[in-house]
C-alpha positions in Angstrom: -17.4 -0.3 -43.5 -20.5 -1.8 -41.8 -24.4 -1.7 -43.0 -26.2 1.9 -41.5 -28.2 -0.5 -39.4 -25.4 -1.8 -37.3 -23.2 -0.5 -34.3 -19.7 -0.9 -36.2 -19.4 1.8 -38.9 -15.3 0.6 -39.5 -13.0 -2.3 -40.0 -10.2 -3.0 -41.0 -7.2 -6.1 -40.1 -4.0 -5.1 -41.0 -1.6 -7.9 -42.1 2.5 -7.1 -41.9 2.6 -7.3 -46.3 -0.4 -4.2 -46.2 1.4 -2.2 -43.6 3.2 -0.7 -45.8 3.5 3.1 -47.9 1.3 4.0 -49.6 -1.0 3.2 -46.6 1.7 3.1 -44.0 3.9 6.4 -44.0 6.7 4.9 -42.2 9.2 7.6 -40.4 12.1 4.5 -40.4 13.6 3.0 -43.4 14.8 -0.3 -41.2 11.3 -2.8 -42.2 11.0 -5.9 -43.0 8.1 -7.9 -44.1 6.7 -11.5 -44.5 3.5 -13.1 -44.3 3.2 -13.5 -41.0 5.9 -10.7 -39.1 6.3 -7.1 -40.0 10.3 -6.6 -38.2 11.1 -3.3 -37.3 14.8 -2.6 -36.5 16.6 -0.1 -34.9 17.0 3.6 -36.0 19.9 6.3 -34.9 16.3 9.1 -34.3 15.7 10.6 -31.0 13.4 9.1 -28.2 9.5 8.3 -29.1 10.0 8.9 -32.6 7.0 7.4 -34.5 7.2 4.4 -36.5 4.5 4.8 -38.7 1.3 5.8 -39.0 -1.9 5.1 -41.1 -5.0 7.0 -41.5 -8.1 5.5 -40.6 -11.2 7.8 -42.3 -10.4 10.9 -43.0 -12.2 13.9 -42.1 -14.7 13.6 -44.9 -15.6 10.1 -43.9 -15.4 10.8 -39.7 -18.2 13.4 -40.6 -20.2 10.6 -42.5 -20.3 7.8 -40.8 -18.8 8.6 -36.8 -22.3 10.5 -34.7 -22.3 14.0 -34.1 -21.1 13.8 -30.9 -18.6 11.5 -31.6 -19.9 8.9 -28.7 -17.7 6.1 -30.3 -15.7 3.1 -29.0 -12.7 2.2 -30.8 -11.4 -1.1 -30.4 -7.6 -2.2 -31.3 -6.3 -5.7 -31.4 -2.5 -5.8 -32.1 -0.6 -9.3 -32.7 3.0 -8.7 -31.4 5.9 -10.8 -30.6 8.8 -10.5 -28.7 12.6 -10.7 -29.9 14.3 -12.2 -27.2 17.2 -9.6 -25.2 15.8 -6.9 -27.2 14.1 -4.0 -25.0 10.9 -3.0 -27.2 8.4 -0.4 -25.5 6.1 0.4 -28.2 2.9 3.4 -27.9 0.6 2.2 -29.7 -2.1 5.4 -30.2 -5.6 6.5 -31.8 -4.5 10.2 -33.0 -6.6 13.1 -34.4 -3.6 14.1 -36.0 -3.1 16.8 -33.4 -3.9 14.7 -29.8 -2.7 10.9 -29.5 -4.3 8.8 -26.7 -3.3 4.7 -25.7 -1.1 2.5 -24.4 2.7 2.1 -23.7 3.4 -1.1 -23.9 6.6 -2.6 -22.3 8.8 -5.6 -21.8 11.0 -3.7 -18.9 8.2 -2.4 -17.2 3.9 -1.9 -16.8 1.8 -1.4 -18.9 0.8 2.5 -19.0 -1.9 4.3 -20.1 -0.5 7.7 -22.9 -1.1 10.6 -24.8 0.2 13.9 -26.3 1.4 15.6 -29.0 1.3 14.0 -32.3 4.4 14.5 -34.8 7.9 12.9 -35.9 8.2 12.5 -31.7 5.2 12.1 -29.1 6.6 14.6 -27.2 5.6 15.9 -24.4 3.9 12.8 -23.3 2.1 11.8 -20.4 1.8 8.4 -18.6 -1.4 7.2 -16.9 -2.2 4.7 -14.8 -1.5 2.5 -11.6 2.1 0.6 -11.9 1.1 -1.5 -9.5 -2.0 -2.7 -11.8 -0.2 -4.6 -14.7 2.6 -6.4 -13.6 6.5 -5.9 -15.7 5.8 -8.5 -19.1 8.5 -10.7 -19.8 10.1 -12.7 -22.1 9.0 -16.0 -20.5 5.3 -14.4 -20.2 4.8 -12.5 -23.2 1.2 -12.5 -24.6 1.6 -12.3 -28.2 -1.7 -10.3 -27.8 -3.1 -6.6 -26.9 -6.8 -5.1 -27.6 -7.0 -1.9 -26.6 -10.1 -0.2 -26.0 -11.4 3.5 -26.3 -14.3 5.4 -25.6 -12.6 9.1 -26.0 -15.9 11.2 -24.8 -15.8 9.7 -21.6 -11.5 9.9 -21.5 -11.6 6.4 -21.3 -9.7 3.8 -22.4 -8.4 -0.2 -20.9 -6.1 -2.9 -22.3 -6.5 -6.0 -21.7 -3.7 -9.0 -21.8 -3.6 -13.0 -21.4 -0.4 -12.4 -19.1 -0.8 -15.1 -16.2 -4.9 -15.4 -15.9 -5.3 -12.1 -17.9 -4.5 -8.7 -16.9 -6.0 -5.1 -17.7 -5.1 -1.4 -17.1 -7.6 1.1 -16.8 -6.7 4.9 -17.7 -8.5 8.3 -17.7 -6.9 10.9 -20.2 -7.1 14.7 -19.4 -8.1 15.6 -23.4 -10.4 14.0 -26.0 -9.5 14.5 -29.9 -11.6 15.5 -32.6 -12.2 13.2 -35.2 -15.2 14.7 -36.7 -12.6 17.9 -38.5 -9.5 15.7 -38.7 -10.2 12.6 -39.3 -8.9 9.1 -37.6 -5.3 7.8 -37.3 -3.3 4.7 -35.6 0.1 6.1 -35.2 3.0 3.5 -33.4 5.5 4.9 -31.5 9.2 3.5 -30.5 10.3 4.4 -26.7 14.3 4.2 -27.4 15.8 4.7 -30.9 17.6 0.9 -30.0 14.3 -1.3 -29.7 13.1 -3.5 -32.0 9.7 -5.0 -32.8 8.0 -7.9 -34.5 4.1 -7.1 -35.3 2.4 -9.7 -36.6 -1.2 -7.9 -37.1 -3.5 -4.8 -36.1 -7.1 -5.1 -36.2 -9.1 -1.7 -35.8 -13.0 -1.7 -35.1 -14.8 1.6 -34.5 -18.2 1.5 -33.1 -21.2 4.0 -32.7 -21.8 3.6 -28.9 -25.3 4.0 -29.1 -27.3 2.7 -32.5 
């Protein structure tokens, strides 16, 4: 938590040995951890079944410290790396617990703008964005690094990558949550029961956007 004084009233970095229950409820039993990688294996679930999920503030602290009209910016940094002939689209999404809003992001194809229904599955979901504005990451280009970036009043939100000279996508969403009664949560999805995923951190920064 930040002093009253300043724009950032959260943060918090997330290393692979905290990500973990009881802060992490994790809907996969196939985890592995180290110092530096959080490895998530396959599962036998459905399509877009959430990995895990971890709650942010919950509604008690969204209604003390977010602004009443919940003019916020909510910036995520993820550390990711890529397991070589393994497909691995990952969501990575700021939830309400009810809406889920943010990024799919993909090996075997664009980077695309998300959201919908939160639970064991996103589903439905819906894609945003220009495919011809990120180009397909690969193997070769991979860039270990992702932030994110929110501003849910304005149903906003951009991610930004090093991939060649640095590459963004920038999406509007059709719904904005409500954090104020329910509360903040970073919920990661898988796109294909088969697809694995090495995370190696998630930083999470939540700012008033006027102070």
């Amino acid at each position: 938590m930040a002093a009253a004084n300043s724009c950032l009233v959260y943060y918090r970095l997330f290393t692979p040995e905290e990500i973990k229950e009881p802060l992490a409820e994790f809907s996969t039993g196939q985890v592995t951890r180290s110092t530096t990688q959080l490895q998530i294996g396959p599962d036998k679930d459905g399509e877009r079944e959430r990995v895990f999920k971890i709650q942010l503030l919950n509604s008690a602290q969204a209604q003390a410290i977010l602004p009443d009209n919940e003019d916020i910016v909510i910036v995520v940094r993820l550390g990711s790396a890529i397991i070589p002939q393994k497909r691995d689209p990952l969501y990575v999404m700021i939830t309400d617990g009810n809406r889920a809003f943010g990024f799919k992001i993909s090996e075997s194809g664009p980077i695309k703008g998300a959201e919908g229904e939160v639970g064991k599955y996103l589903d439905p979901v819906t894609l945003r964005g220009d495919d011809n504005e990120t180009a397909s990451l690969t193997s070769n280009d991979w860039p270990d690094e992702f932030v994110i970036t929110l501003k849910p009043k304005a149903y906003w939100g951009t991610i930004f990558c090093a991939q060649g000279n640095g590459t963004k996508q920038c999406v509007g969403y059709g719904k904005k949550p409500s954090f104020r009664n329910n509360g903040i949560f970073l919920d990661v999805y898988r796109h294909d029961p088969i697809e694995e995923y090495i995370i190696n951190y998630i930083e999470v920064k939540i700012f008033a956007n006027s102070c």
